[in-house]
mmCIF file of the C-alpha atoms, coordinates in Angstrom:
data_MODEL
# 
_entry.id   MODEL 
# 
loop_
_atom_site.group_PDB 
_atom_site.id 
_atom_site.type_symbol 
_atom_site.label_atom_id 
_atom_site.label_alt_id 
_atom_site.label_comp_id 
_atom_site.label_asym_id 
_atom_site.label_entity_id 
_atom_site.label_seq_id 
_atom_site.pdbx_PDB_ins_code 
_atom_site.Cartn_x 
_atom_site.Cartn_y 
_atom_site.Cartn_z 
_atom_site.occupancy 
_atom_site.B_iso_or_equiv 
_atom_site.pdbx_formal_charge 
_atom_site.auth_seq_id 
_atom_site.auth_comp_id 
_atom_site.auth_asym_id 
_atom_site.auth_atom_id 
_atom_site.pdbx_PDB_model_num 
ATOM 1   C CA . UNK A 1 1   ? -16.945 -15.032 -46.788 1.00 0.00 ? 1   UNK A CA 1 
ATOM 2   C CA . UNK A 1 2   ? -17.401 -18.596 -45.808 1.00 0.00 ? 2   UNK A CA 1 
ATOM 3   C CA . UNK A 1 3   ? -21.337 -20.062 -45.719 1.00 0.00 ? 3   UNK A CA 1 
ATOM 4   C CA . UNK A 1 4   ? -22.233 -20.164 -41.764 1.00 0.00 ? 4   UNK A CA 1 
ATOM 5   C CA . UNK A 1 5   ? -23.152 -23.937 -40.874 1.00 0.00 ? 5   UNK A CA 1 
ATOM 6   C CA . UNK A 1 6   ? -25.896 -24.232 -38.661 1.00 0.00 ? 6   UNK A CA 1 
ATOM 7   C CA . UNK A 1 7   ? -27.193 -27.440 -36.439 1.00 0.00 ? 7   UNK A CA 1 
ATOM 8   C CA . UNK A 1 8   ? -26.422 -28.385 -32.859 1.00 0.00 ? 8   UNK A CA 1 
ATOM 9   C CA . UNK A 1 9   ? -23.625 -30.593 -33.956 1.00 0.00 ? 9   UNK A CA 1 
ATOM 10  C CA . UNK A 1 10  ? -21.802 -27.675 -35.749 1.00 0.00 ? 10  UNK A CA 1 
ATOM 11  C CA . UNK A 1 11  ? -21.827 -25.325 -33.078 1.00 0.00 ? 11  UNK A CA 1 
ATOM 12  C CA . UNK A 1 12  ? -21.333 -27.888 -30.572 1.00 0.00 ? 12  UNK A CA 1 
ATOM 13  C CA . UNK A 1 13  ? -17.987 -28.482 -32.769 1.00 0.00 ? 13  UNK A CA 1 
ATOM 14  C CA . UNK A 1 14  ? -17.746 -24.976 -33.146 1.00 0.00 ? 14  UNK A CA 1 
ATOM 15  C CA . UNK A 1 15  ? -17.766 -23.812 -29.497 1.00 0.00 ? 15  UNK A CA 1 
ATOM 16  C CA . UNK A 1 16  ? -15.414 -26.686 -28.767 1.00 0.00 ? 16  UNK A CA 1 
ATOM 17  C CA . UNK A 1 17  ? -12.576 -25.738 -30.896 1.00 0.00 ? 17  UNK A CA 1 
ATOM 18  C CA . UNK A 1 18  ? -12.573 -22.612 -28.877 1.00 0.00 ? 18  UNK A CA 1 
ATOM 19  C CA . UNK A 1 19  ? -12.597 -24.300 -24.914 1.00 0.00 ? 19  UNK A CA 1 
ATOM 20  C CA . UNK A 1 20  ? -8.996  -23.108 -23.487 1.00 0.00 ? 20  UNK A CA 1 
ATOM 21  C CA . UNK A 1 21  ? -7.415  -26.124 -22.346 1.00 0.00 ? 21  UNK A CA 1 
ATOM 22  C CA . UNK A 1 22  ? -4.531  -25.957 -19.331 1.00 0.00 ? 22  UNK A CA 1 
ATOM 23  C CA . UNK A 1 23  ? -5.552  -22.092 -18.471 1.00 0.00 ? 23  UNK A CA 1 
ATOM 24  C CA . UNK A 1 24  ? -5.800  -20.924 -15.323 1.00 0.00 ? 24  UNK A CA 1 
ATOM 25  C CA . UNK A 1 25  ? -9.494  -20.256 -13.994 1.00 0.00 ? 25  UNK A CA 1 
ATOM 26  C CA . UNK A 1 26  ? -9.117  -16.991 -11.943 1.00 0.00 ? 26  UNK A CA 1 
ATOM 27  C CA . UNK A 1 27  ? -10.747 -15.009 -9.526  1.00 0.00 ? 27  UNK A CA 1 
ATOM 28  C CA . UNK A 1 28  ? -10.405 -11.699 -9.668  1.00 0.00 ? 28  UNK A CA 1 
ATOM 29  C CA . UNK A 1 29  ? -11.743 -9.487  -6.217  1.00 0.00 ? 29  UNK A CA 1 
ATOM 30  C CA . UNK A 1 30  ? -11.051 -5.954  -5.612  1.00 0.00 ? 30  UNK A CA 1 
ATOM 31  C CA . UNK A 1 31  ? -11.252 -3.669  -2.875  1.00 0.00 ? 31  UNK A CA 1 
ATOM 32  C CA . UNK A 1 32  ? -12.988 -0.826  -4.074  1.00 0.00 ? 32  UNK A CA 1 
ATOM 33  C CA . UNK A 1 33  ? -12.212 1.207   -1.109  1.00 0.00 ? 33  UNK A CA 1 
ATOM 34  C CA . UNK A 1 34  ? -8.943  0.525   -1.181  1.00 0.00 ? 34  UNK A CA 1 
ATOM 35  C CA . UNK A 1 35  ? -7.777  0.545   -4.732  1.00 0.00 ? 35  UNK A CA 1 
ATOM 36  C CA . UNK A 1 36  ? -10.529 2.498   -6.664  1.00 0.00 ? 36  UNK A CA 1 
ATOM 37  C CA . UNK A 1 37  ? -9.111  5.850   -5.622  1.00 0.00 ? 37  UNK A CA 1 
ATOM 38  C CA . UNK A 1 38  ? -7.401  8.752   -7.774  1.00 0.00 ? 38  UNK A CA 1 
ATOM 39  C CA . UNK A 1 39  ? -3.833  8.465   -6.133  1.00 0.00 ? 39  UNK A CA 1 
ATOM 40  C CA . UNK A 1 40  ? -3.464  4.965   -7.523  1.00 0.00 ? 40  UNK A CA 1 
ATOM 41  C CA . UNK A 1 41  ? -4.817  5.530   -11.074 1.00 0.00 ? 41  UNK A CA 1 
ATOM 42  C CA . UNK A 1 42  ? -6.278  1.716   -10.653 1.00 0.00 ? 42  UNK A CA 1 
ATOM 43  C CA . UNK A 1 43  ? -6.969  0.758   -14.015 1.00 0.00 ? 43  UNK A CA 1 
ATOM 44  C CA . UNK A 1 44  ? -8.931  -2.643  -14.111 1.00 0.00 ? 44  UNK A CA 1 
ATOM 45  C CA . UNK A 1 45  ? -9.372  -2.938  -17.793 1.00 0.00 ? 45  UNK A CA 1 
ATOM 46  C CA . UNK A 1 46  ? -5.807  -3.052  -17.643 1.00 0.00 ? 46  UNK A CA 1 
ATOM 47  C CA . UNK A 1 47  ? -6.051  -5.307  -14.514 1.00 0.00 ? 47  UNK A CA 1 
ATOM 48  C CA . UNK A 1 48  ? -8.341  -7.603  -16.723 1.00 0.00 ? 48  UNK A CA 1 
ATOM 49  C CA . UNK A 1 49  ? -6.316  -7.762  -19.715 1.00 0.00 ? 49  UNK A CA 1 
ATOM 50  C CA . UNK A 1 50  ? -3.152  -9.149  -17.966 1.00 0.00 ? 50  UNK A CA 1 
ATOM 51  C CA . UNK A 1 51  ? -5.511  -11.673 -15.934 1.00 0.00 ? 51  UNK A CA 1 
ATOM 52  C CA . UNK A 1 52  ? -6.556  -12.900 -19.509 1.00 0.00 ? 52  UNK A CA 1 
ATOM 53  C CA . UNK A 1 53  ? -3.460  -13.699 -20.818 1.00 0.00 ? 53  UNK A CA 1 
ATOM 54  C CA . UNK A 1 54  ? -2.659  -15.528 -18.129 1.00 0.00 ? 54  UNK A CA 1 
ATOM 55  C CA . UNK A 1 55  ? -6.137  -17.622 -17.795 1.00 0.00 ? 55  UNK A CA 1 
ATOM 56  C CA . UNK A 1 56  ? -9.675  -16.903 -18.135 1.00 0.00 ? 56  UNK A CA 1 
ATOM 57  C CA . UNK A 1 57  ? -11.523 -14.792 -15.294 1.00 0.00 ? 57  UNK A CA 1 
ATOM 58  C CA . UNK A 1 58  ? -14.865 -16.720 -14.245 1.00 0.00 ? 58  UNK A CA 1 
ATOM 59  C CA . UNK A 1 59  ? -15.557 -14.264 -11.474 1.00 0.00 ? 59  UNK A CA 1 
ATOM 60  C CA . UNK A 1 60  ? -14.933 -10.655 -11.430 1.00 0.00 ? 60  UNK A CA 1 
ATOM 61  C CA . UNK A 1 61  ? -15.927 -8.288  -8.753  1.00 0.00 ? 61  UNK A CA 1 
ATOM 62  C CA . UNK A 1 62  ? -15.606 -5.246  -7.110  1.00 0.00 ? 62  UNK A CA 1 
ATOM 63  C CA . UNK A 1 63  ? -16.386 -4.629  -3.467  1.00 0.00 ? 63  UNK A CA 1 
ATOM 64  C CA . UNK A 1 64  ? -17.616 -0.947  -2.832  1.00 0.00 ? 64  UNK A CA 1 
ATOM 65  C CA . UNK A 1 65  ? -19.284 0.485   0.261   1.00 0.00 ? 65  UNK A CA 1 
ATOM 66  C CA . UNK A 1 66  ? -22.488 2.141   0.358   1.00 0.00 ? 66  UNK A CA 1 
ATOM 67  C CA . UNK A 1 67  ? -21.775 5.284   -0.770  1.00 0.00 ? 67  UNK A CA 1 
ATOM 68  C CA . UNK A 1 68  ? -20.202 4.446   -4.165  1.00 0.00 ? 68  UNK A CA 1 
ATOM 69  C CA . UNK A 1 69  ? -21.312 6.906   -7.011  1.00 0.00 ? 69  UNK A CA 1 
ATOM 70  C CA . UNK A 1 70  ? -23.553 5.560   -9.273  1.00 0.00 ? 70  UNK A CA 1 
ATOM 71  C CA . UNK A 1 71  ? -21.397 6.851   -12.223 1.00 0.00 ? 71  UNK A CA 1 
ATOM 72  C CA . UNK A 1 72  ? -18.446 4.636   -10.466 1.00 0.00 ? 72  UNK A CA 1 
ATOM 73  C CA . UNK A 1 73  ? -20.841 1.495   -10.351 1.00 0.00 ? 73  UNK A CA 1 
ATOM 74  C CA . UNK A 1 74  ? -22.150 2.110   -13.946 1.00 0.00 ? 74  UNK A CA 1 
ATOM 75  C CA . UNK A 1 75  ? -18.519 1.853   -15.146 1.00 0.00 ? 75  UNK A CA 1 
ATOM 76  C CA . UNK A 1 76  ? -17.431 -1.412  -13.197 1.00 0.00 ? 76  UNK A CA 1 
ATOM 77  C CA . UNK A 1 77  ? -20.905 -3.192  -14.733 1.00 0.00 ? 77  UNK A CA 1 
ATOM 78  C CA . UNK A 1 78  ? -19.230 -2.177  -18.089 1.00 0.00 ? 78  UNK A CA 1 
ATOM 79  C CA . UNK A 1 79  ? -16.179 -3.029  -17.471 1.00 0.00 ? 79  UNK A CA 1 
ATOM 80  C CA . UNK A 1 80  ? -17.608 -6.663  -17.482 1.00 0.00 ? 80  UNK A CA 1 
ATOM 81  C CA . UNK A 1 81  ? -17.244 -6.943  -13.666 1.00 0.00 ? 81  UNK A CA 1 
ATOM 82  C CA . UNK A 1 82  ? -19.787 -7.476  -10.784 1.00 0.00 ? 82  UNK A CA 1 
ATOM 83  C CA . UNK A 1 83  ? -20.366 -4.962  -8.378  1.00 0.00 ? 83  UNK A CA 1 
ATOM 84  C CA . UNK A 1 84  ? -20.709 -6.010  -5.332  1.00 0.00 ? 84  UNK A CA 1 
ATOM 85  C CA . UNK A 1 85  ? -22.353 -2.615  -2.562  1.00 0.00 ? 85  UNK A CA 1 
ATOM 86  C CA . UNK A 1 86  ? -22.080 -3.312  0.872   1.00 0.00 ? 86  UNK A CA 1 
ATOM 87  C CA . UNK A 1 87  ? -24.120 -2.264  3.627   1.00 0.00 ? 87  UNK A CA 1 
ATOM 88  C CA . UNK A 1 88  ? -21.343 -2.837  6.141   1.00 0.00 ? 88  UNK A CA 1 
ATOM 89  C CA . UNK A 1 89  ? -17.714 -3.672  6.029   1.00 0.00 ? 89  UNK A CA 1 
ATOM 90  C CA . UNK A 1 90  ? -15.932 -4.110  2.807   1.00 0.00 ? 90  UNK A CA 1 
ATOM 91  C CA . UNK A 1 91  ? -13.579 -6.085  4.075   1.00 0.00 ? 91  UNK A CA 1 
ATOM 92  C CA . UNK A 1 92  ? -15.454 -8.869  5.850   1.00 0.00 ? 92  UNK A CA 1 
ATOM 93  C CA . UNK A 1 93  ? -17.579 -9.308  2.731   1.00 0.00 ? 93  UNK A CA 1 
ATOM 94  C CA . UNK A 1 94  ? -14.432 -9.741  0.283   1.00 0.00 ? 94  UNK A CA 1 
ATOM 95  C CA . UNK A 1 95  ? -12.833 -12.449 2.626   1.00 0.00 ? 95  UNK A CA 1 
ATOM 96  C CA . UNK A 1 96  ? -15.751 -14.169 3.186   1.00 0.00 ? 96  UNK A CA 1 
ATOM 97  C CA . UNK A 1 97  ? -16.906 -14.700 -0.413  1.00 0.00 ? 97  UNK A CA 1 
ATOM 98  C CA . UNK A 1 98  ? -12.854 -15.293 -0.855  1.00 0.00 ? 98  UNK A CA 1 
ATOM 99  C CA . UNK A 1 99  ? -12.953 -18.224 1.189   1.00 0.00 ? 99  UNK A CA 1 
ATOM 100 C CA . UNK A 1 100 ? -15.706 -19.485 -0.489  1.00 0.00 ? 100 UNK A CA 1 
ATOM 101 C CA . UNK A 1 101 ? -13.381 -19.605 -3.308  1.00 0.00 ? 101 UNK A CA 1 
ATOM 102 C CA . UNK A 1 102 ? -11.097 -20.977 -2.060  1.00 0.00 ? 102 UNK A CA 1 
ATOM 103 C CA . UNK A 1 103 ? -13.126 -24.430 -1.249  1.00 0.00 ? 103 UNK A CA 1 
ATOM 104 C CA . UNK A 1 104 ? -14.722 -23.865 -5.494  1.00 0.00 ? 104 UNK A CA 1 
ATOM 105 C CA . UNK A 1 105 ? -13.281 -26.456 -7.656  1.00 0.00 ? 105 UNK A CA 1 
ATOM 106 C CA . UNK A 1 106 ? -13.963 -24.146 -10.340 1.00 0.00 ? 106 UNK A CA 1 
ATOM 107 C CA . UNK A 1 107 ? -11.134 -21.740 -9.311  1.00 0.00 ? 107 UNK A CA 1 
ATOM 108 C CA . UNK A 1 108 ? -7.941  -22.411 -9.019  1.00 0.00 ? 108 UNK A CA 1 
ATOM 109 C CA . UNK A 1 109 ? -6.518  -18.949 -9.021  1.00 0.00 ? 109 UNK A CA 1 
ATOM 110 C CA . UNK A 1 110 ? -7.280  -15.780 -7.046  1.00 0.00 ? 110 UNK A CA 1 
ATOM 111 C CA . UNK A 1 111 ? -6.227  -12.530 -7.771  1.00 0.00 ? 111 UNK A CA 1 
ATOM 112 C CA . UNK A 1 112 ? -6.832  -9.757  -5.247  1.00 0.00 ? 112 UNK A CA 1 
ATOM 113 C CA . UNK A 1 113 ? -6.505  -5.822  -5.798  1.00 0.00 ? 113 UNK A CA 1 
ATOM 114 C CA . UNK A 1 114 ? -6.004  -4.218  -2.301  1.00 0.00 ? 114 UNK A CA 1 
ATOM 115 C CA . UNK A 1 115 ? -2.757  -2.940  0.123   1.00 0.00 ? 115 UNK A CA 1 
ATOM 116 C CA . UNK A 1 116 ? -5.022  -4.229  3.184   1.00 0.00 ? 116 UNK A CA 1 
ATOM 117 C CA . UNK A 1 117 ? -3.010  -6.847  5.739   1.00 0.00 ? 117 UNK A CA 1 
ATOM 118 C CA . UNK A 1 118 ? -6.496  -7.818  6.658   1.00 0.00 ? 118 UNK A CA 1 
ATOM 119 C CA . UNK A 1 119 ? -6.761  -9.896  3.604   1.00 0.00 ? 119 UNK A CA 1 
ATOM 120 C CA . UNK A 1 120 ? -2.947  -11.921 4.347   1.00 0.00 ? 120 UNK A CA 1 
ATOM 121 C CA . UNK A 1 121 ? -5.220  -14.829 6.262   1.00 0.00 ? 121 UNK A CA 1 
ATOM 122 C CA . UNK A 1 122 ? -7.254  -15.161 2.879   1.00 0.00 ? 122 UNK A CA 1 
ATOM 123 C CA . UNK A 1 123 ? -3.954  -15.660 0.724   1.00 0.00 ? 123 UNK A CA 1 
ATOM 124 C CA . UNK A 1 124 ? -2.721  -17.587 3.053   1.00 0.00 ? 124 UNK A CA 1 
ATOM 125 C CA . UNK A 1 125 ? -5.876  -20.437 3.340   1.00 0.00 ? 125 UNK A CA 1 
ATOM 126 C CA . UNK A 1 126 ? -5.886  -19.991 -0.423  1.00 0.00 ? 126 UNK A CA 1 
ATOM 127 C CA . UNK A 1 127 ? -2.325  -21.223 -0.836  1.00 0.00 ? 127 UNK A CA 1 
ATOM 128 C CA . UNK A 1 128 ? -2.788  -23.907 2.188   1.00 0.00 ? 128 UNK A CA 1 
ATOM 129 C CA . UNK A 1 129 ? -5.391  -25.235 -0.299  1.00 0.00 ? 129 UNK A CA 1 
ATOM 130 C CA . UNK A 1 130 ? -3.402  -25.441 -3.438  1.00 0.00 ? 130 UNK A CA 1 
ATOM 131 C CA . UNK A 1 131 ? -4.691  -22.332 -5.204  1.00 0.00 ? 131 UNK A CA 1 
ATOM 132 C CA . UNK A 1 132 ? -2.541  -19.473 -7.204  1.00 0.00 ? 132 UNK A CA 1 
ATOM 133 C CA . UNK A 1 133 ? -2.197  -16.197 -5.208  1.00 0.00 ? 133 UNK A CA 1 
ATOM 134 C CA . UNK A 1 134 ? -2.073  -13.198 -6.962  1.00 0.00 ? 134 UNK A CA 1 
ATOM 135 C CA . UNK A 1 135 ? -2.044  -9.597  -5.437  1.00 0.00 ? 135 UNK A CA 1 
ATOM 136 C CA . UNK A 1 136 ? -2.343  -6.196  -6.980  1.00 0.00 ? 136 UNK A CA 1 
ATOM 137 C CA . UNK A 1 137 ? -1.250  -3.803  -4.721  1.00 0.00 ? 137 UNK A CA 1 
ATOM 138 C CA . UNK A 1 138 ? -0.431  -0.203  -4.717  1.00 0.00 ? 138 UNK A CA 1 
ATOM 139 C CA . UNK A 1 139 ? 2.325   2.295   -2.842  1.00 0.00 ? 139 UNK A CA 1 
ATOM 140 C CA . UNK A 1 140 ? 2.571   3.580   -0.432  1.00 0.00 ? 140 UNK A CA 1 
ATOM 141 C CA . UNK A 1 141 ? 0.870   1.691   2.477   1.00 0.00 ? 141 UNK A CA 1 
ATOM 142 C CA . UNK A 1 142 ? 1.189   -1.891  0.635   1.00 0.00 ? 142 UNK A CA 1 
ATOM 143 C CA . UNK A 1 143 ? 0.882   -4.361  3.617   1.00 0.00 ? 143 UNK A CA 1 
ATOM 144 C CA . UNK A 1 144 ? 4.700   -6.554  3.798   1.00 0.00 ? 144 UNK A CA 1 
ATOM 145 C CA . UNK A 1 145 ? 3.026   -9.510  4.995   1.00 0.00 ? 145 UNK A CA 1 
ATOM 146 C CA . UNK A 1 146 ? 0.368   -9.070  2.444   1.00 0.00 ? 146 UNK A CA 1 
ATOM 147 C CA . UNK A 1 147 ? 3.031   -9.327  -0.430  1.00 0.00 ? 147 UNK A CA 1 
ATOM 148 C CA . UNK A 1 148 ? 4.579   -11.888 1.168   1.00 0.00 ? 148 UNK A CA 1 
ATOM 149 C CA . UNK A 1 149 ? 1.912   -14.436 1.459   1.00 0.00 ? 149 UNK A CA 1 
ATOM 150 C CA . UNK A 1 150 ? 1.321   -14.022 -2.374  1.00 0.00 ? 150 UNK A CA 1 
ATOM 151 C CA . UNK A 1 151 ? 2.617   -16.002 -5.221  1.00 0.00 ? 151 UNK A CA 1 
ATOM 152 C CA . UNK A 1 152 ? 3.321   -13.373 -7.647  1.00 0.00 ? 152 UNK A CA 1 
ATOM 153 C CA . UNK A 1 153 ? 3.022   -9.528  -6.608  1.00 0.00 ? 153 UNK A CA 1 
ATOM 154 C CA . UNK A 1 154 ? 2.024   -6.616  -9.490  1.00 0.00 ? 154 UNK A CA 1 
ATOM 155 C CA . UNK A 1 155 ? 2.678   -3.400  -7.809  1.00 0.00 ? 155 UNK A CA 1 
ATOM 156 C CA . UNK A 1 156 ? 0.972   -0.469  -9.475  1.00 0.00 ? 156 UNK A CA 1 
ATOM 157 C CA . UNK A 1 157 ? 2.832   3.228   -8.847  1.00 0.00 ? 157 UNK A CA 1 
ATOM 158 C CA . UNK A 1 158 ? 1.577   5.981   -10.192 1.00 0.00 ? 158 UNK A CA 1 
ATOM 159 C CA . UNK A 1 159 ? -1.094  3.795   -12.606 1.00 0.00 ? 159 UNK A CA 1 
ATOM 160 C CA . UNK A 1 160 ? 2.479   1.606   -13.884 1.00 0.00 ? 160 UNK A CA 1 
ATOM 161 C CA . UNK A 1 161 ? 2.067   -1.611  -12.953 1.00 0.00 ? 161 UNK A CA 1 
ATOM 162 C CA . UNK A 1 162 ? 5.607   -3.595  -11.860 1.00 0.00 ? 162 UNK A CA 1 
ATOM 163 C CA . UNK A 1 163 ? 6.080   -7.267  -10.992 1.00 0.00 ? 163 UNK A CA 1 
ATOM 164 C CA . UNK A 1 164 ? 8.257   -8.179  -7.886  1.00 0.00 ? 164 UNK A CA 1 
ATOM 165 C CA . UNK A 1 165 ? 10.324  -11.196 -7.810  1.00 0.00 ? 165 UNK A CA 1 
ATOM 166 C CA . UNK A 1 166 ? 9.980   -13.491 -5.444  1.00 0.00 ? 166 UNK A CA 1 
ATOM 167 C CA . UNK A 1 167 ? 12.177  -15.396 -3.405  1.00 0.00 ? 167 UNK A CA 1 
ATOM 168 C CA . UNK A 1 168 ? 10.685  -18.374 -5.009  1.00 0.00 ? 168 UNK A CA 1 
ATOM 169 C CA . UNK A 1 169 ? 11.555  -17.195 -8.344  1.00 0.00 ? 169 UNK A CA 1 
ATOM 170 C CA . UNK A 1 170 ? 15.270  -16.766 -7.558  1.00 0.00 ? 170 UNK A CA 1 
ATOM 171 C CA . UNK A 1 171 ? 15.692  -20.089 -5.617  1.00 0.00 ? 171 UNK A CA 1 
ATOM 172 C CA . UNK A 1 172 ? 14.177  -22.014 -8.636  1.00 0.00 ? 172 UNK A CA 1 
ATOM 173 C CA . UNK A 1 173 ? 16.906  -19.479 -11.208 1.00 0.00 ? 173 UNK A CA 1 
ATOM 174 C CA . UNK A 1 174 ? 19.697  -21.440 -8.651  1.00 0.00 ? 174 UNK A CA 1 
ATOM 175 C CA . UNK A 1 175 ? 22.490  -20.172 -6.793  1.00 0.00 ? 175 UNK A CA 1 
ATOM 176 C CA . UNK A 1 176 ? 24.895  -19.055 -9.500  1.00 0.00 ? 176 UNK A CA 1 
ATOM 177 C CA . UNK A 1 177 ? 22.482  -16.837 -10.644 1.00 0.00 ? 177 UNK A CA 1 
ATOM 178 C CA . UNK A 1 178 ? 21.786  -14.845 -7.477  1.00 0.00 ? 178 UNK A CA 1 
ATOM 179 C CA . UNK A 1 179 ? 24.972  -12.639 -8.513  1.00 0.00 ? 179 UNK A CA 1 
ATOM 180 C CA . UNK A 1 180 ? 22.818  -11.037 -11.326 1.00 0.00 ? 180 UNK A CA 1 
ATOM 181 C CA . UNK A 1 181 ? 20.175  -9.779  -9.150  1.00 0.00 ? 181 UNK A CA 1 
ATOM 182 C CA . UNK A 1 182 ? 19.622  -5.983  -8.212  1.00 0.00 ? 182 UNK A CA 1 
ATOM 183 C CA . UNK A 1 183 ? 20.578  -4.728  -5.125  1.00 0.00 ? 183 UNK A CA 1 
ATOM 184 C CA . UNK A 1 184 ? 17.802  -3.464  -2.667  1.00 0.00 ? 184 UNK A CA 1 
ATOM 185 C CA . UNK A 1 185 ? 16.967  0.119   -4.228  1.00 0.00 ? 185 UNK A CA 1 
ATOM 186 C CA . UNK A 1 186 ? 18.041  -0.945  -7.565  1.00 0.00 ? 186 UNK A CA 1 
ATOM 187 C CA . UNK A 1 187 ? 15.100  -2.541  -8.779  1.00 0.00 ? 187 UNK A CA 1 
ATOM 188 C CA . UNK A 1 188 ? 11.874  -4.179  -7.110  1.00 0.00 ? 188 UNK A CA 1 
ATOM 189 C CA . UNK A 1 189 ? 14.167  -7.576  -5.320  1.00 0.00 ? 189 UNK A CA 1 
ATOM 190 C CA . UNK A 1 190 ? 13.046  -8.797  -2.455  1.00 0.00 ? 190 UNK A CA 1 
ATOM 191 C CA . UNK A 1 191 ? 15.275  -11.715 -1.107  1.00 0.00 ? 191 UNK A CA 1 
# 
């Protein structure tokens, strides 16, 4: 085992070494109400651990209401995420601390984990102001226009998460390509 240096400098040096340079800084919200419920087998360490390989989360919360079990809050706090109980509508609290977010220079991703249209005006400021859209949602009752006001959609079915493509993702593959693509029914295309 190497000898441990110790001083300021050193760990300064240290801690540097590790700083992630060119990640994405994401925030991750999620509609408790929503998404936290045994028909979607919501899994956010597994949520979390796809978020990381993509950039580093700097905020992570969950929006419950007030009656959220203690034993459900218990496991979000150690899950490494920030519970967030409301009083009074889910929904309004999420999107308003989301548009906060979307005016932070500290974030320039946010990832949301909810089917709920209400949230499509939230993606859509976010992208208006030049920051990364992700959505988790689940089926059935995943809002359209939800999914299509995000950059990337991760569709969880039966606690299986599956990307979509994006019509964005075939214009940039060109033309020739769009031969290759599934058919409706086929495979999760959207065009």
């Amino acid at each position: 085992m190497k000898p441990m240096k110790s001083g300021f400098d050193s760990i300064r040096n240290y801690l540097g070494s590790k700083k992630e340079k060119g990640r994405r800084k994401i925030a991750l919200l999620v509609d408790g109400p929503n998404m936290l419920r045994k028909e979607f087998q919501t899994n956010l360490e597994e949520i979390r651990d796809v978020l990381k390989d993509y950039g580093s989360i700097k905020i992570g919360r969950v929006f419950l209401n007030q009656y959220a079990s203690d034993k459900l809050v218990e496991a979000i706090e150690t899950q490494g995420f920030e519970p967030i109980i409301c009083t009074s509508d889910v929904d309004v609290r999420l999107a308003v601390e989301g548009m906060e977010l979307v005016f932070s220079p500290v974030i320039d991703t946010i990832a949301l984990v909810t089917r709920d249209a209400d949230f499509k005006p939230l993606l859509s400021k976010a992208n208006e102001h030049g920051k990364e859209t992700i959505l988790f949602g689940a089926e059935p009752g995943l809002s359209v226009a939800l999914k299509n006001s995000a950059d990337y959609v991760i569709i969880l079915k039966e606690g299986v998460m599956e990307h979509e493509y994006d019509s964005r993702d075939l214009k940039e593959s060109g033309p020739e390509d769009f031969s290759e693509v599934p058919l409706p029914g086929e495979g999760q295309v959207k065009l």
